[in-house]
N, C-alpha and C positions, 0 to 999 in steps of 0.2 A: 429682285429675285436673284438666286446663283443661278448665274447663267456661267456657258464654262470656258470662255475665253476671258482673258484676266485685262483688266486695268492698267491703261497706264499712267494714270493718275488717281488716286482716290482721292479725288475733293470734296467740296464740302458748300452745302445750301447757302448762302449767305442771305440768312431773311433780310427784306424792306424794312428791316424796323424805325418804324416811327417814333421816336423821341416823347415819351409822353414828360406836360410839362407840370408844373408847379409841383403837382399831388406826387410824383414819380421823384422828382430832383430832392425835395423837401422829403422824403422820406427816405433819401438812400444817406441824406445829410446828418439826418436822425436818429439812421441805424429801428426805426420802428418798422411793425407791420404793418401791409400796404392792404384795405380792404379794393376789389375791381369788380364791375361785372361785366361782363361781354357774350360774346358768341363766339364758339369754340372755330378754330382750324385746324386740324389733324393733317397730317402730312404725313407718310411713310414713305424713305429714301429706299430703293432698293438696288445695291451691289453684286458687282459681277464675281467676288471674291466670295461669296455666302454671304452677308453680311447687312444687317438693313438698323437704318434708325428713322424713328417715330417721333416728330415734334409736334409740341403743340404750342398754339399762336391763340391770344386771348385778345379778342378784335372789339374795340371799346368805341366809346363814343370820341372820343382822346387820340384814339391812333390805334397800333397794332404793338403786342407785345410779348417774344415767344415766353414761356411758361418751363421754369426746370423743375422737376420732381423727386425727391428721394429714391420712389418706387413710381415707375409709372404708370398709369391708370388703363385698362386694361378695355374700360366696357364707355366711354368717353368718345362717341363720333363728333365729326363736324356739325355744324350748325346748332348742337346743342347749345343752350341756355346757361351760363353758369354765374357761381360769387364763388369767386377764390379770393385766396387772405394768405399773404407772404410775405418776404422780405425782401427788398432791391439788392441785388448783387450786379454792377454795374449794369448791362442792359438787357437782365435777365431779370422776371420774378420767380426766387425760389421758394418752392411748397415743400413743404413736410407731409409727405402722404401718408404718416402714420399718425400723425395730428387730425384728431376730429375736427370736421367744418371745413379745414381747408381747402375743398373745393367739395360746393354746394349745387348740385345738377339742378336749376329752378324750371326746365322742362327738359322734356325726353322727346327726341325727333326719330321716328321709324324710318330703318332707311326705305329707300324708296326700290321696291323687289321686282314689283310683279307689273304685269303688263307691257305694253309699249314704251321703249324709250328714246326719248329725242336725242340724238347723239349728230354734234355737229365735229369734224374731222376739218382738224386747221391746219395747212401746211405753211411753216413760215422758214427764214432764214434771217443772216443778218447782214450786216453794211461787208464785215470782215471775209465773210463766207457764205457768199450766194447757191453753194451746193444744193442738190436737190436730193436727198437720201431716200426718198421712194416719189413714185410718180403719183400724179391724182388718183387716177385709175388704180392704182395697185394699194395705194392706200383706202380709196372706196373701199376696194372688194375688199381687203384687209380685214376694215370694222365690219362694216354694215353689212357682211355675207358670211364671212368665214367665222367672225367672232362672235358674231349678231345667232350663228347658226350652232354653236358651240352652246351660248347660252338659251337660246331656246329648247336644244335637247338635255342638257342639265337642268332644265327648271320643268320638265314633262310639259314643253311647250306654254309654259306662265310667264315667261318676259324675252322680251326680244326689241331689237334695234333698230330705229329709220330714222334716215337723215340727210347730211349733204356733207359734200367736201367742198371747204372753198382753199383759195391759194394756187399757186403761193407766193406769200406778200415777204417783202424784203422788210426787216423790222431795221428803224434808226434806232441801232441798239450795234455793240461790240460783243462778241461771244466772251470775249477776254471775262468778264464778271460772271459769273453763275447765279442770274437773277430770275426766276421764274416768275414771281409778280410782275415787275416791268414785263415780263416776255408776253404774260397775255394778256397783260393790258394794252400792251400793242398792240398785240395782234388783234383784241377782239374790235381796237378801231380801225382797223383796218381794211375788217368786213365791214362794218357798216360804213366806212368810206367806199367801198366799192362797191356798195348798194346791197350788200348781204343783208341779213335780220335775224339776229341771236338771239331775240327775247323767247324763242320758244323752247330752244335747245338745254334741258337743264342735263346733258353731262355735255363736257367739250374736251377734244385729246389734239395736244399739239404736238405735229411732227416737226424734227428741226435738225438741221447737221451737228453730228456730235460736236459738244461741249468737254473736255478732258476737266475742264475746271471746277463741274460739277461733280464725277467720279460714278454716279449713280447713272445704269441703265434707262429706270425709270421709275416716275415719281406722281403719288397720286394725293388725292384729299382725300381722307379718311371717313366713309359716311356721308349720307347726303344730307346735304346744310346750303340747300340752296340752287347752286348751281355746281358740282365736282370737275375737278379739272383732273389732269393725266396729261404729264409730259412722257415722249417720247425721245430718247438720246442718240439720233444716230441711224444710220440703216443697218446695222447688227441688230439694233433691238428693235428691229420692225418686225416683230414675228408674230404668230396667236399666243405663243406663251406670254410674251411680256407684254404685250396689251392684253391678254386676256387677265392676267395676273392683275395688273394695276385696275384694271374696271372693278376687278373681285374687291380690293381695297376701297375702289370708290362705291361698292356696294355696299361697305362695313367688315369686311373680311379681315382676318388676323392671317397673320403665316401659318403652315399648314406644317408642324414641328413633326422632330422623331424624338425617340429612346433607344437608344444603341447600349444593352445591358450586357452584349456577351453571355450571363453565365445564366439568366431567365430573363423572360419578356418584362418585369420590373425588377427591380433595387436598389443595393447601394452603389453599383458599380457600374453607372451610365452615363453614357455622353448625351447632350441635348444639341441637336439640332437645329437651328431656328426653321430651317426652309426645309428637313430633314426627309420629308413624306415625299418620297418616290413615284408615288402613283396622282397626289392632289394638284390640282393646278396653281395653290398657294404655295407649294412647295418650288424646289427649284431645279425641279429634274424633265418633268413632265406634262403635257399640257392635256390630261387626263378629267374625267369627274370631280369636280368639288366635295368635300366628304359628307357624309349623313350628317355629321356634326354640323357642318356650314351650313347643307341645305335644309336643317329643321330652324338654323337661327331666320333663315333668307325665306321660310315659309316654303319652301321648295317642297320640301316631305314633310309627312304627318302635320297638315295644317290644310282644312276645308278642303279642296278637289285634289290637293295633293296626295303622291302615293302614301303610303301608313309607314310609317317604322315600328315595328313591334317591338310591345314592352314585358320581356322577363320576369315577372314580377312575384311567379310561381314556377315549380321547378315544370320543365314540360319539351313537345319536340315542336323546332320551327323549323317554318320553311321561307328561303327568301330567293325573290327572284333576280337574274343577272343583273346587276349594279344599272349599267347604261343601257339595256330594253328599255321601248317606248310602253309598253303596258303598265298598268296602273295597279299592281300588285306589289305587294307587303318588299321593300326593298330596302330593308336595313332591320338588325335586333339590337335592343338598348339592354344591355346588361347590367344589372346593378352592381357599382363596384364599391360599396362601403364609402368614405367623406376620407377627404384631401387633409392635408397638412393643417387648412384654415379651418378643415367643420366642412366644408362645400360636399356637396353630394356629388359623385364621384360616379362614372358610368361607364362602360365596356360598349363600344359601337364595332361591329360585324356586318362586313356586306362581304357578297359576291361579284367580284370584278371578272368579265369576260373581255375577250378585244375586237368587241363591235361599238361600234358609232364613233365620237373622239376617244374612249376607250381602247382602241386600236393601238395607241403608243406603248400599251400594257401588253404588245404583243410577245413580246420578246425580253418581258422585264419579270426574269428568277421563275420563282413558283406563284408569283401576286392570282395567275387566273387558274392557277390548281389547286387552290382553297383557298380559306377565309382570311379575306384580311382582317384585322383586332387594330382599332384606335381607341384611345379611353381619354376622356374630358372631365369638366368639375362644371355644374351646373349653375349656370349663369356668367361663366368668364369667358368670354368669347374666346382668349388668348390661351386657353387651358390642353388645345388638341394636341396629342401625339398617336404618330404612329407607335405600333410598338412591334416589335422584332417575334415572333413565333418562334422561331428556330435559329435561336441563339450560337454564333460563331463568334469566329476571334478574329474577324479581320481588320483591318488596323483603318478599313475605308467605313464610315459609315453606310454609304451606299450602297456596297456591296453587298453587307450583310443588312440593309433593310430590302432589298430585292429578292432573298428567300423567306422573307418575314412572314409569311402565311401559314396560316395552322391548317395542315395537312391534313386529309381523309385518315381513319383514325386517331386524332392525334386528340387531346386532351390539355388542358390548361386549368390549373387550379389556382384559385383565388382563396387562401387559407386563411388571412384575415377577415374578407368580405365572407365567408362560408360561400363562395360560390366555385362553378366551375359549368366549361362550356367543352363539347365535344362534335367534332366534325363527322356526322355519320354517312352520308355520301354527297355526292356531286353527278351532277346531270346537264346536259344544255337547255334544261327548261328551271334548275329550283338546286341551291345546295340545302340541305338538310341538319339541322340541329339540335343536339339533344343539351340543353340545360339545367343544370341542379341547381336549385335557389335553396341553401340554407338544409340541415341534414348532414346526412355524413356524404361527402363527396366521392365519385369513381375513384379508383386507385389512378395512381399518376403513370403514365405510359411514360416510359423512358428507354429510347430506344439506344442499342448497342448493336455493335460490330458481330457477325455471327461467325462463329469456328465453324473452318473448314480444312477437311486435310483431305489428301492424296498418294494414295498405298498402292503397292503393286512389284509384279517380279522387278527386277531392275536391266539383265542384257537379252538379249537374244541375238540368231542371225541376221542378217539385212534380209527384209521380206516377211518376216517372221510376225503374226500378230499377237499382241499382249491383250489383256485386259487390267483395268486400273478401278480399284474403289475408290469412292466420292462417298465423303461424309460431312455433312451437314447437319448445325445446331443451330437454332435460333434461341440467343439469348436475352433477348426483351426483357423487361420489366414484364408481371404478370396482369400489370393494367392497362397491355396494349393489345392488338385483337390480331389475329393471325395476319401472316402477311407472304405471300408467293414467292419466293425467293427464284430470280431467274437464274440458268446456268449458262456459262461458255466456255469453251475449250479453246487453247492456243499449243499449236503444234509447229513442228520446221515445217521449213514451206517443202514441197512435195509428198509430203506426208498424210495420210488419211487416218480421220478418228471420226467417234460418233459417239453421240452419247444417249445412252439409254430414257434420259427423258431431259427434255427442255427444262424443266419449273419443278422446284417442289416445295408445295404449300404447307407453312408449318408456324402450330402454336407455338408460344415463350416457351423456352422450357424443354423443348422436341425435337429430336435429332429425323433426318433423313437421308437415303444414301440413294447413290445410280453409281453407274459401269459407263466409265472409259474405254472405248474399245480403239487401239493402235495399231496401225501397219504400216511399218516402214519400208521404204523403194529397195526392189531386191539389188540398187543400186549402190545402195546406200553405203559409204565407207566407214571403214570401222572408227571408233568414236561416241563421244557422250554426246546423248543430248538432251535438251530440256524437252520438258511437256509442264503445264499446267490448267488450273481450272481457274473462273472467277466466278461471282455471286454478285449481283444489285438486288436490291429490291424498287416500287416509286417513293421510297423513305428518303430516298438520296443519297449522297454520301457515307452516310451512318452505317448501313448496310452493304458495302464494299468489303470482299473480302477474297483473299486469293490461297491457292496451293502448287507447289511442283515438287516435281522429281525427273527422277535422269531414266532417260533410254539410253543402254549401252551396248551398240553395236559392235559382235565379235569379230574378231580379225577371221578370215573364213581359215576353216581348218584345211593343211593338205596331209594326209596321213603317208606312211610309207610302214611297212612292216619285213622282220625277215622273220625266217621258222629256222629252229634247230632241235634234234637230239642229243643224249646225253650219250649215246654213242651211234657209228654209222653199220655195227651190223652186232644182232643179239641173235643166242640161243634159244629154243623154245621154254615156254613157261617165265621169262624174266618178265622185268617190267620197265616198258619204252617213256621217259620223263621227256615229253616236249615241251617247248618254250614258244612265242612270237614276242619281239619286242616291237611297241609300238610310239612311232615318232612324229611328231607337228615339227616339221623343219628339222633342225636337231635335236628339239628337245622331246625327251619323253609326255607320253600321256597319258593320264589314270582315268579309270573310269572306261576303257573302251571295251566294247565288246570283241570276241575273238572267239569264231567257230571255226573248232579244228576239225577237219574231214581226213579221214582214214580209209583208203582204197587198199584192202584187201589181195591176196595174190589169186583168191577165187573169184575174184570181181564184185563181195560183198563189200559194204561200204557202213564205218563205224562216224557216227559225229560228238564229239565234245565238245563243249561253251564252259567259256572262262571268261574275264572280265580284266586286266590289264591294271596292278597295282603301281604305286607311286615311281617305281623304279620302268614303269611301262612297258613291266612284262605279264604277259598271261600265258599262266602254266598247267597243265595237264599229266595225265599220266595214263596209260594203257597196258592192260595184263595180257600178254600173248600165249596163246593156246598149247597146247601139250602134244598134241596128235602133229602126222603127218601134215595136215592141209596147213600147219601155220609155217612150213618152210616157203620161202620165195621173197618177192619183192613186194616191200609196202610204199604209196607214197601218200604224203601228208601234207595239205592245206590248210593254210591260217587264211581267213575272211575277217579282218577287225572293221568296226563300222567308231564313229566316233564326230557328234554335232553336224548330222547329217554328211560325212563325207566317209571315204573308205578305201580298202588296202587290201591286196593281198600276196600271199609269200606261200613256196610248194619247196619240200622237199623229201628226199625217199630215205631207207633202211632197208637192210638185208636181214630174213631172219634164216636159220640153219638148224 
């Protein structure tokens, strides 16, 4: 399995082979085909690189002899029965697996699922390397509690493990060779020299100090044929994953694959995986559930006491309960997906993954427990599972982008060849919910997008001063996706206070909504730009990201100054008095200010004029003086300009005669 420290050595099995004689030598002489019958050995090596190979060993009456294949055979466990027909290629026999007859299944052996399993735990080492890489005790508990307990809550309590550990025996043997035959044939005399008794244990796992020579983690026999073995390489790979992995093999298990398509959950544009499934414990990430697919082949689900997998067979709504609960309710939907490449009938498998029991490693893996995982298989090839990606990105890690691969509460997936399609209508901690179309015309396809959003409003004020800001918001969805809550936040300078008039606003494809920004800047605040903006998520994810700003522009504070004049300092009665104030920010003029000029009278009555302060930052006026006596004496005259909350004032008199 990928485990994630690397190799440093990738070697390589070197089978026992035994020399078959006469009929083998005599026909590689001949260049003829070789008919054999035997009993199959399945072996899968599996690598810390990603990376696994599967041999197979045809165990005759003759001897032993691995088996090469053009295409290799997929549904083929141990101890099966066969007649294969080949040609010698030195100490190989090679098949044409596209050639009828060339291998002949003359019985079929069920692996062995359910119930009790005898599991004998063999701790050995060698002359070279007496190391001990786990202790008895810690490999007891290893199998027969941890993994023993792993498999009882994956099978709804239908097989589980007892047994013993013996060792650990020193083998006369050299690590230097990478021989696994020799190793348990030693080993298993070893027990019965030391008064053990293995006639009852039909699986047996050997632990042993790494071998570099070997390259493989660890290594099992494919399907039960007997008795399966399961090496272990090392104390690296003494964990639950990689023995629970290679048991999975020695139950008949395939690798637990992905489909990394990028641009939709299938196509032409995908990477294959062999270990690829993030969440399976055939995979090589996680030591999570076996998938529906594994546990309908293992009898696990939909088979006699086991829980049901529903079958989609008509368009309709399901319900399926969290993946790894102990309850015995509906825990997987088989989706019809149309036939494979070969004609195979072809199937969409759906569960709800939560992170309780060994499901717990899913606790922190993407969106996997906040909806539905989608794997699809071909009916009857054990080798056929893939995960498959929901929520297609572009990252360049398979991994990464199969850890959001779940198809999200409204989210929708069409199957336009198969006429099907599946839609996530809610989720709960008791049941996700599914609505299915078999065949028909299909929901419209949700295809979710980025929603516009902007941010409008005044742009300066004073320091202290509060603005308000509009917020506008679209949701631009595809019309086949179902409303969705779009939350709000604001980001302002630090010392700064905002609010915004609502948290959330929930909105169809298609529908615009707005709130109010509301800003108040510290009457501290010095003069200068500064930013504010808003953001948007939705639980869509990324997709739904979206942002807006604009500038607050704190004015420099005003300080006014004004003077007042006439256009002369003493008039006759009846003329007419032209006053002025000019009004200044430092030195410079200022337009726009206001200027109330006051006129005190020589009788103590009092006249007011407002004028307003043009580009040249003067504001001017003008006053008719009276004809009679009373308008002889002294006037005087104040200017009051006000101007961005600050202000000024300037006084001066005339004589009239």
């Amino acid at each position: 399995m990928h485990l994630s420290r690397a190799f440093r050595h990738a070697g390589r099995f070197t089978a026992n082979l035994l020399l078959l004689s006469g009929l083998m030598a005599g026909a590689a002489h001949a260049a003829k085909p070789v008919a054999l019958e035997g009993e199959l050995d399945v072996l899968v090596e599996d690598y810390a690189d990603g990376h696994s190979v599967t041999r197979h060993f045809l165990k005759t009456e003759h001897g032993r002899v691995e088996l090469k294949f053009s295409r290799k055979p997929t549904t083929l466990l141990s101890g099966t029965r066969v007649r294969v027909r080949g040609e010698v290629q030195g100490e190989y026999l090679t098949l044409d697996s596209a050639q009828a007859g060339s291998v002949e299944a003359l019985t079929t052996v069920l692996p062995n699922t359910l119930g009790e399993q005898k599991v004998a735990v063999i701790l050995v080492n060698f002359q070279d390397d007496t190391t001990q890489p786990i202790t008895p005790a810690a490999a007891n508990t290893l199998v027969l509690s941890t993994v023993s307990e792993h498999y009882r809550e994956s099978s709804f309590g239908q097989t589980w493990f007892s047994g013993q550990t013996f060792g650990y025996y020193t083998l006369p043997l050299s690590k230097a060779v990478c021989d696994p035959v020799k190793w348990y044939t030693e080993a298993d005399k070893a027990v019965v020299a030391a008064g053990g008794d293995l006639s009852s244990y039909t699986r047996r796992i050997y632990f042993f100090p790494r071998v570099d020579t070997c390259g493989w983690d660890g290594l099992a026999t494919q399907g039960f044929g007997g008795v399966t073995k399961t090496y272990i390489n090392g104390a690296a790979a003494a964990t639950l994953r990689v023995v629970g992995h290679e048991i999975g093999h020695n139950y008949g298990l395939n690798h637990a694959h992905s489909l990394d398509c990028d641009l939709s959950p299938l196509g032409d544009t995908c990477r294959e995986s062999s270990y690829g499934d993030v969440a399976d414990m055939m995979g090589g990430y996680r030591s999570g559930h076996f998938s529906a697919f594994a546990k309908e082949q293992l009898g696990w689900l939909n088979d006699g006491i086991s829980p049901p997998i529903l079958t989609a067979s008509a368009s309709g709504r399901f319900a399926i309960e969290p993946y790894s609960s102990s309850s015995v309710g509906a825990k997987a939907v088989k989706v019809p997906g149309g036939v494979d490449s070969l004609g195979r009938t072809r199937w969409y498998y759906l569960e709800y993954r939560q992170p309780t029991g060994f499901d717990v490693v899913l606790a922190d893996a993407g969106n996997l427990t906040s909806g539905v995982m989608v794997r699809v298989a071909s009916e009857g090839d054990r080798d056929s599972m893939y995960q498959l990606d929901m929520h297609p990105g572009l990252s360049n890690t398979t991994s990464t982008d199969m850890l959001d691969g779940a198809l999200a509460v409204g989210q929708t997936y069409v199957d336009a060849v198969a006429n099907v399609s599946f839609t996530v209508v809610s989720l709960s901690s008791s049941a996700a919910t599914i609505d299915v179309t078999v065949g028909g015309a299909p929901p419209p396809v949700c295809t979710r997008a980025a929603p516009s959003l902007s941010l409008a409003g005044p742009t300066s004020g004073a320091a202290g001063t509060t603005l308000n800001y509009s917020i506008s918001l679209t949701n631009r969805d595809s019309s086949g996706c179902s409303a969705t809550t779009f939350n709000l936040a604001r980001s302002l300078p630090s010392g700064w206070t905002g609010n915004l008039s609502v948290s959330n606003l929930s909105l169809s494809p298609g529908t615009s909504g707005t709130a109010t920004l509301t800003v108040t800047s510290p009457a501290t605040a010095a003069a200068g730009s500064y930013g504010l903006a808003v953001g948007t998520s939705s639980p869509a994810g990324a997709t739904h990201t979206a942002s807006a700003s604009t500038t607050y522009t704190v004015a420099a504070p005003v300080i006014l100054s004004a003077t007042i004049g006439t256009d002369k300092t003493s008039y006759l009665r009846a003329e007419t008095v032209y006053m002025s104030a000019l009004v200044r920010n430092g030195s410079g003029p200022v337009s726009g200010a206001s200027v109330k000029f006051t006129l005190s009278l020589p009788g103590g009555a009092t006249t007011v004029l407002n004028a307003v302060s043009g580009l040249d930052g003067y504001a001017r006026s003008t006053y008719k003086l009276g004809k009679g006596k009373a308008a002889i004496g002294t006037y005087q005259v104040r200017a009051d300009a006000t101007s961005s909350g600050a202000s000024a004032t300037a006084s001066t008199s005339f004589g009239v005669r």
